[in-house]
C-alpha positions as CSV (number, residue, x, y, z in Angstrom):
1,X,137.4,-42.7,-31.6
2,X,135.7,-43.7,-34.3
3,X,133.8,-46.4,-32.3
4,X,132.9,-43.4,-29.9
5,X,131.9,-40.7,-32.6
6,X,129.3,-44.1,-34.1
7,X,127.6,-44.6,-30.3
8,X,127.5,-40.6,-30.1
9,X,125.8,-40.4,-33.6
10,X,122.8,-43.1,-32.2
11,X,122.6,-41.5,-29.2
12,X,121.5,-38.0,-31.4
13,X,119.3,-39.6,-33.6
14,X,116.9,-41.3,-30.8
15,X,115.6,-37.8,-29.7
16,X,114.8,-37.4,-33.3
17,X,112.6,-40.3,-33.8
18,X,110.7,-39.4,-30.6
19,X,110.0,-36.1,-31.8
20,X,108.7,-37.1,-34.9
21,X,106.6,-39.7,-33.4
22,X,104.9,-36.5,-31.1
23,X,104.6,-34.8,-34.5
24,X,102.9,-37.8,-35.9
25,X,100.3,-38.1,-32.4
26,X,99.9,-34.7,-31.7
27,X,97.2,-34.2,-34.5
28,X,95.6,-37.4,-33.6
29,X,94.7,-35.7,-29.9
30,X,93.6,-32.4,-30.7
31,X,91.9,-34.3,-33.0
32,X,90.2,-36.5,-30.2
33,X,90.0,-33.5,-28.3
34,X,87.8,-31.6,-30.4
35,X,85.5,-34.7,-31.0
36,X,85.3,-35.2,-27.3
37,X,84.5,-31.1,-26.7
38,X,81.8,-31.4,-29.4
39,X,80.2,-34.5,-28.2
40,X,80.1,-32.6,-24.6
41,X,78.8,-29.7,-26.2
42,X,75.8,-31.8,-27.9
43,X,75.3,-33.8,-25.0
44,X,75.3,-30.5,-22.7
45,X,73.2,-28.7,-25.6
46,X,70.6,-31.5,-25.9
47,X,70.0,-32.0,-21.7
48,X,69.2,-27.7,-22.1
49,X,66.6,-28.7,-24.5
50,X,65.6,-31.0,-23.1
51,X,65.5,-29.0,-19.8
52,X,63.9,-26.2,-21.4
53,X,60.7,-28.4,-22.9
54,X,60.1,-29.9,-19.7
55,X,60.2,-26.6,-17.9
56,X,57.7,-24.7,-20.9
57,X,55.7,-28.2,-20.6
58,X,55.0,-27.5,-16.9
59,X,54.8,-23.7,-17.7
60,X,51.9,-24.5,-20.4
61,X,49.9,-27.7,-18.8
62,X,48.0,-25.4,-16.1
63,X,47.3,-22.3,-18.1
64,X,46.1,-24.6,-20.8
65,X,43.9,-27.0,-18.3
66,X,42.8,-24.5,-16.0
67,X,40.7,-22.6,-18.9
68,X,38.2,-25.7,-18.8
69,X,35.5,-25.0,-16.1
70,X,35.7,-28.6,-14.6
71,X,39.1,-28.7,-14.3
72,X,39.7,-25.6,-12.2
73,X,36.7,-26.8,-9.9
74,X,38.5,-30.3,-9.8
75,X,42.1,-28.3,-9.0
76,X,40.1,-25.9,-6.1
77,X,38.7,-28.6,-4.6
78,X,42.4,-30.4,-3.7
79,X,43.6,-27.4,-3.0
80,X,40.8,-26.5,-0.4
81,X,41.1,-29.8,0.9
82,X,45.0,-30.0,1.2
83,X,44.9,-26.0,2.9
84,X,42.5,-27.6,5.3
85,X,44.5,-30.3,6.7
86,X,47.5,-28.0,7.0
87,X,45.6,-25.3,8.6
88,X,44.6,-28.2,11.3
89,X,48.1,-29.4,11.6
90,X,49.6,-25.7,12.2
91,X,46.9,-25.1,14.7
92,X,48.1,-28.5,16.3
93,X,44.7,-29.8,16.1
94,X,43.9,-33.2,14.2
95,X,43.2,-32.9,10.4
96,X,40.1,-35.2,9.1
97,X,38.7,-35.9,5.7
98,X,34.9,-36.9,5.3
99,X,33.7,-39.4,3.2
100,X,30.0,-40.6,2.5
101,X,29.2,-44.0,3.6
102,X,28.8,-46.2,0.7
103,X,26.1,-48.7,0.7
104,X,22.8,-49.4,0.1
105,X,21.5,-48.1,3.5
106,X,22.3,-44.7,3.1
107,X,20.9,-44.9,-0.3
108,X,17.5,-42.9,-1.2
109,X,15.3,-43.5,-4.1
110,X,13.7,-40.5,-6.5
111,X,11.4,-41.0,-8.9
112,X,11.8,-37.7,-10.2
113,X,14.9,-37.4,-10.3
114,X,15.1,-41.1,-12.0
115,X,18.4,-42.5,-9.9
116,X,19.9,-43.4,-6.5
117,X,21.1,-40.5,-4.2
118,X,23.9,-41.0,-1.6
119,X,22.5,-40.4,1.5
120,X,23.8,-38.1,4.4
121,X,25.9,-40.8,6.6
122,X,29.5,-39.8,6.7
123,X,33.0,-41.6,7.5
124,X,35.7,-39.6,9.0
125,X,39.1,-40.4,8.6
126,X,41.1,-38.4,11.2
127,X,45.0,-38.3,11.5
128,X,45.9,-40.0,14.4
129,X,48.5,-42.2,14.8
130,X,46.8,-45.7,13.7
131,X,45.4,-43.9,10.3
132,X,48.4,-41.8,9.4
133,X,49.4,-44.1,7.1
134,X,46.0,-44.3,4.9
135,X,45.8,-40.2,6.0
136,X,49.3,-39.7,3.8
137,X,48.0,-42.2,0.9
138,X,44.5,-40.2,0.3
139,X,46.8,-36.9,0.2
140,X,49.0,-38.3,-2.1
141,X,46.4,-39.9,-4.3
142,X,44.8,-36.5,-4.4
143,X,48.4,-34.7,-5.4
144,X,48.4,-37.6,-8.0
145,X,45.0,-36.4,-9.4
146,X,45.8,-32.8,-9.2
147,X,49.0,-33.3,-11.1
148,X,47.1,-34.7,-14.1
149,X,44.7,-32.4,-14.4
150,X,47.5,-29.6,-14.8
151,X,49.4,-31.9,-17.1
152,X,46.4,-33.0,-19.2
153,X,46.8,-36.5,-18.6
154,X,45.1,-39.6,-17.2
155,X,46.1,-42.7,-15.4
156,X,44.3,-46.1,-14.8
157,X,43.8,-47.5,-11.7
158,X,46.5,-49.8,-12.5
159,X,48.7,-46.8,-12.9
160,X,48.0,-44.9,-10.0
161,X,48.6,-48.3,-7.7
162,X,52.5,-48.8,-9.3
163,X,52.8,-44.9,-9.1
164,X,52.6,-45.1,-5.2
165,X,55.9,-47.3,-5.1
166,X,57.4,-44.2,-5.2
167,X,55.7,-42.8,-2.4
168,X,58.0,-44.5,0.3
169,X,56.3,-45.2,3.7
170,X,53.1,-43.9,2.0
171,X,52.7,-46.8,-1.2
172,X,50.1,-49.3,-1.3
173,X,50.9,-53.0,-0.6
174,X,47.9,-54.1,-3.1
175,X,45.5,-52.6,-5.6
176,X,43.1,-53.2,-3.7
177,X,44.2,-50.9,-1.1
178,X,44.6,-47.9,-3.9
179,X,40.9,-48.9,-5.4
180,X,39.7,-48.2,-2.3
181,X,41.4,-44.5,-1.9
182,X,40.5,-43.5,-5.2
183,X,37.1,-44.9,-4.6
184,X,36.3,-42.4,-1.0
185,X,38.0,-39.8,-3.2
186,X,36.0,-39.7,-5.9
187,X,33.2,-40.3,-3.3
188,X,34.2,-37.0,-1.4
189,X,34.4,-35.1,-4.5
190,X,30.9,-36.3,-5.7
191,X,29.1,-33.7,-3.9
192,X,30.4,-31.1,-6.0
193,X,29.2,-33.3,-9.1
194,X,32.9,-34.1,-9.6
195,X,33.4,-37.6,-11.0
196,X,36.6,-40.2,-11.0
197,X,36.8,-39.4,-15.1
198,X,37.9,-35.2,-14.0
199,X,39.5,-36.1,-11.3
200,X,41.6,-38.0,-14.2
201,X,41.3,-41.6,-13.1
202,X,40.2,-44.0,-15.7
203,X,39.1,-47.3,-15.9
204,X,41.7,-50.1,-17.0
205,X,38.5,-51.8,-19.3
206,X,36.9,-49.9,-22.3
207,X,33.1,-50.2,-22.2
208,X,31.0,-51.6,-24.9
209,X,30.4,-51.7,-28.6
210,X,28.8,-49.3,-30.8
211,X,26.6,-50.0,-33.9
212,X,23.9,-48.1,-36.1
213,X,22.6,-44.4,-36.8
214,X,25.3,-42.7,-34.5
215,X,28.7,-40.3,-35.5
216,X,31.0,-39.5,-32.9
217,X,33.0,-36.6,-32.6
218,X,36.2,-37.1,-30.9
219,X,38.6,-34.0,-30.8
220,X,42.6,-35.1,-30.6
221,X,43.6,-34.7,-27.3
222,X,46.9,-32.9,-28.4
223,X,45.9,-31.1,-31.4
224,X,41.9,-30.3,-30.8
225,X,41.2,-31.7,-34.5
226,X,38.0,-33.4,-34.4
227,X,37.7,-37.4,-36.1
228,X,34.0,-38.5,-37.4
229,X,33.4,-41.6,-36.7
230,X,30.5,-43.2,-38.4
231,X,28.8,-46.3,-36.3
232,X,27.1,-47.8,-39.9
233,X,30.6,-48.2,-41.5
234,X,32.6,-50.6,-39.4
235,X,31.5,-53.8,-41.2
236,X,30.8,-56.9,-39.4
237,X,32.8,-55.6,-36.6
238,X,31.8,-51.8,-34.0
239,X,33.0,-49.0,-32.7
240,X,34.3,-49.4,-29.3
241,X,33.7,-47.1,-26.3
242,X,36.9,-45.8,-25.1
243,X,37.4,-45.4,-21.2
244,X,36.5,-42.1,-20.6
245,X,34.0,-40.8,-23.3
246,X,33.7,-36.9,-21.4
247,X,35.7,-35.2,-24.6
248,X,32.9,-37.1,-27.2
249,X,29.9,-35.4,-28.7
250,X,27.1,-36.9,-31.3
251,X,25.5,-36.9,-34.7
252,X,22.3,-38.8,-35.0
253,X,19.1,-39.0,-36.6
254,X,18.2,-42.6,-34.7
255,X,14.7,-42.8,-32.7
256,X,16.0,-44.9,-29.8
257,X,18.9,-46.9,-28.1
258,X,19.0,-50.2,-27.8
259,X,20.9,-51.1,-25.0
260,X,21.6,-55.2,-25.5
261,X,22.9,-57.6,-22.3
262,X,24.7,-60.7,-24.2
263,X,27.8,-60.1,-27.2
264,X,25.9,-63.0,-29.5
265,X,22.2,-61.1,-29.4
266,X,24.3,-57.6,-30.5
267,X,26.2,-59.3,-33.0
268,X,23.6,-60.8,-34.8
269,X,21.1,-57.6,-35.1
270,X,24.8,-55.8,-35.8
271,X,25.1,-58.5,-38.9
272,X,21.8,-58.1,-40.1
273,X,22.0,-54.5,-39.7
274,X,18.7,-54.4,-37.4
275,X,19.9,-50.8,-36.7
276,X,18.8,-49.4,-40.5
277,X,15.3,-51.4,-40.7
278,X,14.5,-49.9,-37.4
279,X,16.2,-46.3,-37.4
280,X,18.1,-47.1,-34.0
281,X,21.8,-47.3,-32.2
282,X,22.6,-50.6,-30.6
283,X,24.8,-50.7,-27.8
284,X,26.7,-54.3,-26.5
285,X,26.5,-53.7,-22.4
286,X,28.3,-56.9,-22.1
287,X,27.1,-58.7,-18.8
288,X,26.7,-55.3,-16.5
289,X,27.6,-52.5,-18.2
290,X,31.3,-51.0,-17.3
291,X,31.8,-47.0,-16.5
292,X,32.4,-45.7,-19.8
293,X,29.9,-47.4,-21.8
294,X,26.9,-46.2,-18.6
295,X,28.2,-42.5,-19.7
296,X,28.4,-42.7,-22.9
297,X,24.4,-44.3,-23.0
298,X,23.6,-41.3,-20.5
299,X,25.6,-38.5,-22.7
300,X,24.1,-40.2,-26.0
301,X,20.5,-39.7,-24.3
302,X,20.6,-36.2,-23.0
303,X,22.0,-34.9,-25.4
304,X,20.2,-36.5,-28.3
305,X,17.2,-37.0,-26.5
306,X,16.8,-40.4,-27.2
307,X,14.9,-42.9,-25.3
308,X,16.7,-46.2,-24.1
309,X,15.4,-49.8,-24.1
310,X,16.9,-52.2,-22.1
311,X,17.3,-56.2,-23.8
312,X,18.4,-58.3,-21.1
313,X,18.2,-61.8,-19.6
314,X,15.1,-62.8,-17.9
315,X,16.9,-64.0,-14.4
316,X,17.0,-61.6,-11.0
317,X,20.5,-60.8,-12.3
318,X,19.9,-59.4,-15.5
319,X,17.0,-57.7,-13.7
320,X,18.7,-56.1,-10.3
321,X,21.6,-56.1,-11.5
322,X,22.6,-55.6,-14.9
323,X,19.2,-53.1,-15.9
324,X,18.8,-51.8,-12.5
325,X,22.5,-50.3,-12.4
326,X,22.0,-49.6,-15.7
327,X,19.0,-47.1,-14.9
328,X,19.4,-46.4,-11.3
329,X,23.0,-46.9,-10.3
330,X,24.1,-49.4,-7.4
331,X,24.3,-49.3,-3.7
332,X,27.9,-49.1,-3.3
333,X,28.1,-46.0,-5.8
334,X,25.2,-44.1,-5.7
335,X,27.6,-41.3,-5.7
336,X,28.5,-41.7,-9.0
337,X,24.3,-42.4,-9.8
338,X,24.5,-38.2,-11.2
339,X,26.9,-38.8,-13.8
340,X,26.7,-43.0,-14.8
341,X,23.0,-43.8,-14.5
342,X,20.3,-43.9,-17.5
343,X,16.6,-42.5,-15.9
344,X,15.7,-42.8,-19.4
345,X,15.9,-46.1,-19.6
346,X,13.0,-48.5,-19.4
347,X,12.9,-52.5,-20.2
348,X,12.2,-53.7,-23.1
349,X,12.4,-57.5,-22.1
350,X,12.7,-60.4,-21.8
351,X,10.2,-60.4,-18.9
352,X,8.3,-62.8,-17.1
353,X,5.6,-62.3,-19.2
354,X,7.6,-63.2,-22.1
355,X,8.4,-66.5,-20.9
356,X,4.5,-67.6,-20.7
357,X,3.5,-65.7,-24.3
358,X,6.6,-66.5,-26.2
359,X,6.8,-70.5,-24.5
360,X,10.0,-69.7,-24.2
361,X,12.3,-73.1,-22.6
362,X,13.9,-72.2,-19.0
363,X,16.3,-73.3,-16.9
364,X,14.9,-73.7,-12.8
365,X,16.1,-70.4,-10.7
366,X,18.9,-70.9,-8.7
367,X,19.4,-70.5,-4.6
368,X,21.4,-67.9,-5.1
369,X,18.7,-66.6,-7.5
370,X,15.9,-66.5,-5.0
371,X,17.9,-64.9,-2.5
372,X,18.4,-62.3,-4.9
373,X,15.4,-61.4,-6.0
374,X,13.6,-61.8,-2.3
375,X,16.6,-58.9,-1.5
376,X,15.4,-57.2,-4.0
377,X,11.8,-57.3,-3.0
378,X,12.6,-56.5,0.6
379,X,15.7,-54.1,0.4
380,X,15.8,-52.6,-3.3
381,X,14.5,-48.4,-2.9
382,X,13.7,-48.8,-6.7
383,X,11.6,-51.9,-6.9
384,X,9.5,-51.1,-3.9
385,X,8.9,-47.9,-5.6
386,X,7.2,-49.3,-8.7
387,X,4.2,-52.1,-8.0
388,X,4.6,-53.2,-11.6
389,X,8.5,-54.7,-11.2
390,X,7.4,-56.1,-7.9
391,X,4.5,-57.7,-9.5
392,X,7.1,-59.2,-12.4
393,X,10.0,-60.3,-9.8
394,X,7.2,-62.3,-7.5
395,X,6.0,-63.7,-11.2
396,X,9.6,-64.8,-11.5
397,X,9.7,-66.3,-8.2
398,X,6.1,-67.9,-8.4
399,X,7.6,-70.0,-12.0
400,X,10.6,-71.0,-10.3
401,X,12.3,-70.3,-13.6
402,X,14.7,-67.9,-15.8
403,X,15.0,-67.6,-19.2
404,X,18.2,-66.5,-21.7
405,X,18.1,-63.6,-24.7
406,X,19.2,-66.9,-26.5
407,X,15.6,-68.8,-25.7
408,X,14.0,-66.9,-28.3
409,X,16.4,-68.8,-31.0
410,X,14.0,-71.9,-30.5
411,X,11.5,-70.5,-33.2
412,X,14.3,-69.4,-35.8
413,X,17.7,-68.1,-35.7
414,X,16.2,-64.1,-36.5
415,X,13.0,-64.7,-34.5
416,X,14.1,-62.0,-32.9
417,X,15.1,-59.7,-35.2
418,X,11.5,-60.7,-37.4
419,X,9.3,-61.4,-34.9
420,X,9.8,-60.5,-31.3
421,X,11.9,-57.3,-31.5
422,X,9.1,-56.0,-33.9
423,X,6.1,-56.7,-31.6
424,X,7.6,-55.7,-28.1
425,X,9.0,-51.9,-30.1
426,X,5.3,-51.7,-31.5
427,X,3.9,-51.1,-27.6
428,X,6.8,-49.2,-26.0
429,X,4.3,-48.1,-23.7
430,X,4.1,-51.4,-22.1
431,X,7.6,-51.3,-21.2
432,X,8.6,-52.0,-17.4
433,X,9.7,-49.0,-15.8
């Protein structure tokens, strides 16, 4: 009995340990309860805000964009387009998009107006089943563009290339593929004087460098607060152009620009700070001169109406190609000629000329030299409007020679900062055109 009553009395205790051991654990999981509610409730609280700042984001990009003039004209224009295809396509006809032909012969020369003008020849692109693929990726691309207008943003064409992965049947393989959209885009859009930069496409590169007599004003994207930037006060070193220079605007009380070809020429009128003996703004073009730094020369001239002298190599490159798109504009994208071209401009040196006063030592002229400065005698609408540069290039040809900004180093390391800068700004009138 007693055995019994012992065995009985364990078998009453064991319910007791296990309900103190719930006692003990209960706390613990209303304790991990709670925790686990609260983080659900942050989590669930912070995706809401989050939610809600995307959605007043979208709600405030438009009405904030669409107050600038340019931007509403840039967001009609995709619209128009885009309502156009889709009328075409509910009519069950076939939807096309024109595109001026790009090249030098539908290219037209005015001296009046100082720059290249696309001509009339068009390229259609029409939806058919061969094109629909490129049809989809210029719709896109213009979405794209539309998109960050309303959003005030900007992509590179870097940027708009890995965007299209997303895209499915409609991305690009290659950049090169994407280029070329953005290029018949911006193309299309020219004739209504809208440019790549509002349709919010930027260059990957920055342009040039920036010394001298020159403040620019550049308002925060974000906040509108304006920063002064002073062009005497960045040492040895310059400012650098950004990639799209629309937003800047300018303090100056410089005479002229001087707009320089080579990095080692800039650096050293930079170092001797040419730009206070001789009241100016130097500008680094840096072989031929990229987008951004074309505008910003062209924005720094009309609007400070300043004159522009171009300091280049004496070769048929730095002549057709680096000073002539500099001034003019290029074959290939005389569409953007309006906006990225300098008629101001005119060409300070070094000329032919300069190679028989100045004795300047040459190197002999190139076959692929010759070839381009016989197409620029025979094809070029702005040489064959002006005797003078016709007279200069056959010069060239006659000598069989070119000469570097760096020749002029032969007589002295700041020859030509003492000496030849000096003369040649003394007769700007003698300037090529």
């Amino acid at each position: 009995m007693a055995a019994r009553k012992k065995k009985s009395a364990g078998k009453k205790k064991a319910p007791a340990r296990k309900s103190a051991a719930k006692k003990k654990t209960a706390p613990r999981k209303k304790a991990a309860a709670k925790k686990s509610a609260a983080a659900k409730k942050s989590a669930a609280a912070k995706k809401s805000a989050a939610a809600k700042k995307r959605a007043a984001a979208k709600k405030k990009a438009p009405a904030r964009k669409l107050e600038d003039k340019s931007d509403r004209l840039t967001v009609k224009l995709i619209r128009d387009s885009a309502l156009d295809v889709h009328q075409h396509i509910l009519r069950r006809a076939k939807p096309d998009l024109e595109f001026p032909v790009r090249s030098l012969g539908n290219v037209s020369y005015s001296r009046k107006k100082g720059y290249f003008e696309i001509g009339r020849q068009k390229k259609t692109r029409t939806l058919t089943v061969n094109t629909v693929k490129s049809f989809a990726q210029t719709l896109r691309m213009m979405g794209l563009s539309k998109e960050l207008v309303e959003a005030n943003d900007f992509a590179t064409k870097r940027d708009a290339y890995y965007q299209s992965k997303n895209w499915d049947a409609a991305k690009f393989d290659e950049q090169s593929e994407s280029d070329t959209v953005m290029d018949d885009i911006e193309a299309m859009f020219s004739v209504n004087r809208v440019s790549r930069e509002q349709l919010r496409f930027v260059p990957d590169e920055h342009g040039g460098a920036v010394a001298g007599r020159l403040v620019v004003l550049d308002p925060d994207r974000e906040t509108g607060a304006v920063e002064r930037i002073d062009c005497t006060r960045f040492g040895s070193g310059a400012y650098t152009i950004p990639s799209s220079v629309e937003q800047l605007s300018f303090e100056t009380d410089a005479k002229f620009v001087l707009a320089i070809e080579t990095g080692g020429i800039f650096q050293r009128l930079q170092s001797h700070k040419f730009w206070q003996s001789h009241n100016c703004i130097l500008v680094s073009l840096a072989g031929v001169p990229a987008r951004a730094t074309r505008r910003f020369i062209r924005k720094l001239s009309d609007e400070c109406h300043l004159p522009v002298y171009a300091f280049v190599d004496c070769d048929p490159y730095g002549i057709s190609n680096i000073y002539r798109t500099l001034k003019v504009g290029s074959g290939n994208a005389a569409h953007l000629s309006q906006f990225f071209c300098v008629p101001q401009a005119s060409f300070l040196g070094v000329t032919p000329q300069d190679i028989v006063d100045y004795r300047l030592p040459t190197h002999p002229l190139q076959e692929v030299d010759v070839k381009r400065a016989k197409d620029a005698l025979k094809n070029d609408p702005f040489f064959k409007a002006h005797p003078v540069w016709q007279k200069a290039i056959e010069q060239l040809l006659k000598m069989g020679v070119r000469a570097e900004q760096q020749a002029l180093a032969m007589w002295g390391l700041n020859y030509v900062i003492e000496e030849y800068l000096p003369a040649k700004l003394a007769n700007t009138k003698a300037f090529l055109p």
